[in-house]
N, C-alpha and C positions, 0 to 999 in steps of 0.2 A: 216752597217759593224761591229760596237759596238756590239751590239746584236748578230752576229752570231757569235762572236769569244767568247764572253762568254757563249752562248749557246753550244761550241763548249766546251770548260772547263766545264762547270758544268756536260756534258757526260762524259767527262776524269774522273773528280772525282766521279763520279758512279759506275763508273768502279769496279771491287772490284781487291786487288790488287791478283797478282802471287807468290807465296811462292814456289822455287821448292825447293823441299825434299831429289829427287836421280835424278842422271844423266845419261843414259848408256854411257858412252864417250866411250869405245870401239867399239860399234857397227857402229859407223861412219867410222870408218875404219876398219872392218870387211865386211860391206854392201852397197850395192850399193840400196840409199832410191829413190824408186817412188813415192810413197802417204801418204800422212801423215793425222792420223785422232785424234780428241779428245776422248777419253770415262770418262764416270764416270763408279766408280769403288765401289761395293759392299763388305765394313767392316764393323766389330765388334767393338767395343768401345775402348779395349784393343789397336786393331790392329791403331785407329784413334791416340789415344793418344802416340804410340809408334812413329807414323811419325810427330807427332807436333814435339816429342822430335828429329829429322832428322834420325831416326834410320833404313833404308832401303838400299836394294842394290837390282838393275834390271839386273846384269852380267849374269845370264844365263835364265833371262828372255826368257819368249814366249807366244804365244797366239794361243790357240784353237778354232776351231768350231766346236761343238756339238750338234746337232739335233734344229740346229738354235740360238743357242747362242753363246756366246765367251767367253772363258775363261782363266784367265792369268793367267799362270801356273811360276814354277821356281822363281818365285820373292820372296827374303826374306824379312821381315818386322820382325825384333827381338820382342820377348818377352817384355810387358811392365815392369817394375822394381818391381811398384810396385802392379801389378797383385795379383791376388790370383789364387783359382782353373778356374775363369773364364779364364783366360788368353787363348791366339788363339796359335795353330802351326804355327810355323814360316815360312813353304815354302806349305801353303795351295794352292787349286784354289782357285781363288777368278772372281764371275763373273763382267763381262765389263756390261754397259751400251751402247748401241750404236743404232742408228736406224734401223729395218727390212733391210732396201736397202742397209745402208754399210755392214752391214754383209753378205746378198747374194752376192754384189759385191767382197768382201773379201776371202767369201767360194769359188766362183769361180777361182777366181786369186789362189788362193794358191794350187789350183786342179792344173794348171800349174807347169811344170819341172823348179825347181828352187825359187819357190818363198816362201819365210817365212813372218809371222807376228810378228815381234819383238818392245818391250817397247821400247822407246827413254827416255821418263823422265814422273819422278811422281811428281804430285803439288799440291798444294792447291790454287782452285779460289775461293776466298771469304772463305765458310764454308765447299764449297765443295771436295772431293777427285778427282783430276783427273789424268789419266795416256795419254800422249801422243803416241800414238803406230802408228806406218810404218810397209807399205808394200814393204819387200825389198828382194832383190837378193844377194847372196854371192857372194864375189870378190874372184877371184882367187889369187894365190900367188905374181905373174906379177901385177895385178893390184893394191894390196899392196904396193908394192915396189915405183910405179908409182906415187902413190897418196902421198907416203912419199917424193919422187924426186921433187913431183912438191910443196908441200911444203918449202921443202928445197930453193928449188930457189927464189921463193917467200919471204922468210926471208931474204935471201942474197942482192933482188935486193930492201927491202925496209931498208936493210942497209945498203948497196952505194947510194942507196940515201940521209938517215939522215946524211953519213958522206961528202955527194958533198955538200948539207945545212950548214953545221957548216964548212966547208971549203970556 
């Protein structure tokens, strides 16, 4: 029993840790997420160093497929500082890594009425760059509102709760 729970930690610390870098936090309440995948993501040195420093934004984020690749369009990654002429454009494509199958899976789906592929968040595993990207559906205006109601309720009934607690 010894043994498996330390074997079971020495995995955890192997681990390499998650650094996230940008968040899209609107798109959770823009989009209704189905599928969610990891890719690694194809940069330049510049562009590496500019997200160590947290300098990104995924808000008008999106992602392509192009004659069997994927490509993540709209995402800024600012200028490094202290670049020279090497330095990268800041809302280049930059392509995805991801496997043959999710991408035909992907290319298909989004051939469907309604469906986009949009970044969720960018991070660092270990050394590597990764982007978390979904396959999601637009809400409409109604489901919006909806999603904010039921929020809302949710905050209120787990504050008559802390206040029935301290009462």
């Amino acid at each position: 029993m010894k043994n498996a729970a330390r074997a079971k930690a020495a995995a955890a610390a192997d681990q390499p840790a998650k650094v996230v870098v940008a968040r899209n936090k609107k798109a959770l309440h823009d989009y209704h997420i189905d599928a969610r995948y990891e890719a690694g993501i194809v940069l330049t040195g510049t562009e590496v160093k500019s997200l160590r420093a947290g300098r990104a934004s995924l808000v008008d984020g999106f992602v392509l497929i192009d004659r069997g690749e994927a490509w993540l369009e709209g995402v800024h990654i600012a200028e490094y500082a202290e670049g020279t002429w090497t330095n990268h454009a800041p809302r280049r494509k930059r392509k995805l890594l991801l496997h043959k199958t999710e991408i035909l899976k992907l290319d298909a789906k989004t051939k469907e009425k309604g469906f986009t592929i949009i970044p969720l968040e960018l991070y660092f595993l270990g050394s590597h760059a990764k982007v978390e990207i979904a396959l999601a559906r637009g809400k409409k205006e109604w489901d919006k509102r909806q999603t904010l109601r039921e929020k809302q309720d949710m905050r209120e009934a787990q504050r008559a709760m802390r206040n029935r607690e301290l009462a």
